[in-house]
C-alpha positions in Angstrom: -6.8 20.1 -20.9 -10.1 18.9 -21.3 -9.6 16.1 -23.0 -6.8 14.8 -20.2 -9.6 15.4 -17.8 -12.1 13.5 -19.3 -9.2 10.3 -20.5 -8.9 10.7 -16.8 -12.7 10.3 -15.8 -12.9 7.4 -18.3 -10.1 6.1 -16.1 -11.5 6.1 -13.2 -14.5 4.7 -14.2 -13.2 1.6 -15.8 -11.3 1.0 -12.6 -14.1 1.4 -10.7 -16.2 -0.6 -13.0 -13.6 -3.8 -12.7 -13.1 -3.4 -9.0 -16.4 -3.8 -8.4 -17.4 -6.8 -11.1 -14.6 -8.9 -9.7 -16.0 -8.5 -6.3 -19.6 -9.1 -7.9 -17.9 -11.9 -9.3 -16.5 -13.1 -6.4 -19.7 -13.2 -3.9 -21.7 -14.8 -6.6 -19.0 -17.7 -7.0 -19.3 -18.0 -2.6 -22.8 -19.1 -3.7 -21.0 -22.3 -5.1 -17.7 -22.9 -3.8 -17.7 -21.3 -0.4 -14.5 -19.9 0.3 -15.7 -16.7 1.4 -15.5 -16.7 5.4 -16.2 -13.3 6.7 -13.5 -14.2 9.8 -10.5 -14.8 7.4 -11.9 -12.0 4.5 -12.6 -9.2 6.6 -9.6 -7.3 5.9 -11.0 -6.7 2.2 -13.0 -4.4 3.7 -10.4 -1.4 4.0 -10.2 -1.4 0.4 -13.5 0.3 0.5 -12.2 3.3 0.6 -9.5 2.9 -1.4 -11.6 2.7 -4.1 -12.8 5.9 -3.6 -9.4 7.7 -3.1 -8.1 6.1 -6.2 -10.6 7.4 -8.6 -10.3 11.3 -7.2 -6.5 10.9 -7.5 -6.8 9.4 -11.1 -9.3 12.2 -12.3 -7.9 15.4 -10.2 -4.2 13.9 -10.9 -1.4 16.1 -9.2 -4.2 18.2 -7.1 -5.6 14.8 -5.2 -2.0 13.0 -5.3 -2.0 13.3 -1.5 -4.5 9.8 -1.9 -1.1 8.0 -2.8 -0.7 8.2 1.1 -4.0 6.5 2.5 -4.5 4.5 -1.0 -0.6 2.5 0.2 -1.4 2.3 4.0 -4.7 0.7 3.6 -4.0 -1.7 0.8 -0.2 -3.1 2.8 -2.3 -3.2 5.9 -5.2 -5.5 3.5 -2.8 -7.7 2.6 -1.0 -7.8 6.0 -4.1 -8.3 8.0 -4.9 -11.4 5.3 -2.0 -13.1 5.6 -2.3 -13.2 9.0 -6.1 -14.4 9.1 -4.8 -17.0 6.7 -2.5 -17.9 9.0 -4.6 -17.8 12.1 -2.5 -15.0 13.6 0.0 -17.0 14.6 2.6 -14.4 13.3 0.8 -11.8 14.9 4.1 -11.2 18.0 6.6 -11.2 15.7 4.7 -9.1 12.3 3.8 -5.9 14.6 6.9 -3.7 12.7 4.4 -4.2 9.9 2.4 -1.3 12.0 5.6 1.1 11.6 5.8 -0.3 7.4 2.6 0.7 6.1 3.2 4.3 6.9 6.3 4.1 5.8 5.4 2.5 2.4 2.8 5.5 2.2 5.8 8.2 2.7 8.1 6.3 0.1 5.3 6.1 -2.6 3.8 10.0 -1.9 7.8 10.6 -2.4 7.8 8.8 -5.8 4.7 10.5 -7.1 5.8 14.2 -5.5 9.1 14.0 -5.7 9.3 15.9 -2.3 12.9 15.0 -0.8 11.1 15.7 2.1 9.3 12.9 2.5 12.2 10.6 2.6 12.7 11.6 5.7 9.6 10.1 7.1 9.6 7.1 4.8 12.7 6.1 5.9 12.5 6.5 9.7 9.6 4.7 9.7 11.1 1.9 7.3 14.4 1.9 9.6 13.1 1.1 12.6 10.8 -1.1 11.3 14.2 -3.1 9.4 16.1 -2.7 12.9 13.3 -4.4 14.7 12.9 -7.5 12.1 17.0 -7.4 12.6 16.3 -7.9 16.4 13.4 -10.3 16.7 14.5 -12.5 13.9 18.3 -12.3 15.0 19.7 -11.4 11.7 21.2 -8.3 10.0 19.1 -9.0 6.7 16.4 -6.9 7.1 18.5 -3.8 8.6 20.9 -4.3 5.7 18.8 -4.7 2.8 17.0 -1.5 3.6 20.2 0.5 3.8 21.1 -0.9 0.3 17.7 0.2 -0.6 17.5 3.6 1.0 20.9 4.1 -0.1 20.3 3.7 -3.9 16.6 5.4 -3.4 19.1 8.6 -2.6 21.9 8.3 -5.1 19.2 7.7 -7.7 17.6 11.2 -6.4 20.8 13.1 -6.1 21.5 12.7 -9.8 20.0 15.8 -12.0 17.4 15.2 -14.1 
């Protein structure tokens, strides 16, 4: 048990250790090229925490696998929020279902590491409406579909014993 524990801590570290040289990395190479703009790379910011989360979860395993929650909200909203400084917000009236997908997300993937059936049902409210809102603002039944398929097979694949 020990020696899982301390595999673990390793882990964690050598996560930690990369996240951070990469960003190192990345602020010393703003010294040359300049592509760091603090108004379009803001949103890099709520992975600060993540960081945090992720290394509990990966020493602590099972006991801190509530992280799997916060960990998926803040990294879909990172990448939302960047795509939409990238694109100067100009998707921002038609993207806000994104607000109901992040916790959503965070359900589905605390259900995949839990294995909780109880979670679904979160996950996939949240993801519904979400997929029925797409359906109505972009005027097509792709999004609303697509997430049956998926929600459908998510449950058959559970139903069967293990």
């Amino acid at each position: 048990m020990t020696e899982m524990k301390d595999r673990r801590t390793r882990v964690a570290a050598l996560a930690g250790g990369v996240i951070l040289a990469a960003l190192g990395i990345m602020f010393l190479a703003n010294n040359f090229l300049h592509f760091l703009d603090a108004g379009r790379i803001w949103p890099l910011f709520l992975l600060i925490p993540v960081i945090p989360l992720a290394i509990n979860w990966l020493e602590k395993g099972r006991e801190a696998v509530g992280a799997v929650l916060p960990i998926t909200i803040l990294v879909f909203y990172c990448g939302h929020f960047l795509w939409l400084t990238h694109s100067h917000w100009a998707a921002a009236g038609t993207s806000w279902p994104n607000y109901l997908v992040g916790p959503g997300l965070g359900f589905l993937m605390l259900y995949f590491a839990e294995r909780r059936p109880g979670l679904l049902a979160p996950a996939f409210v949240l993801l519904g409406l979400a997929a029925a809102f797409y359906s109505g603002i972009y005027g097509s039944s792709l999004p609303l579909g697509g997430f049956m398929v998926i929600a459908g097979a998510i449950l058959v694949h559970g139903s069967r014993k293990k």
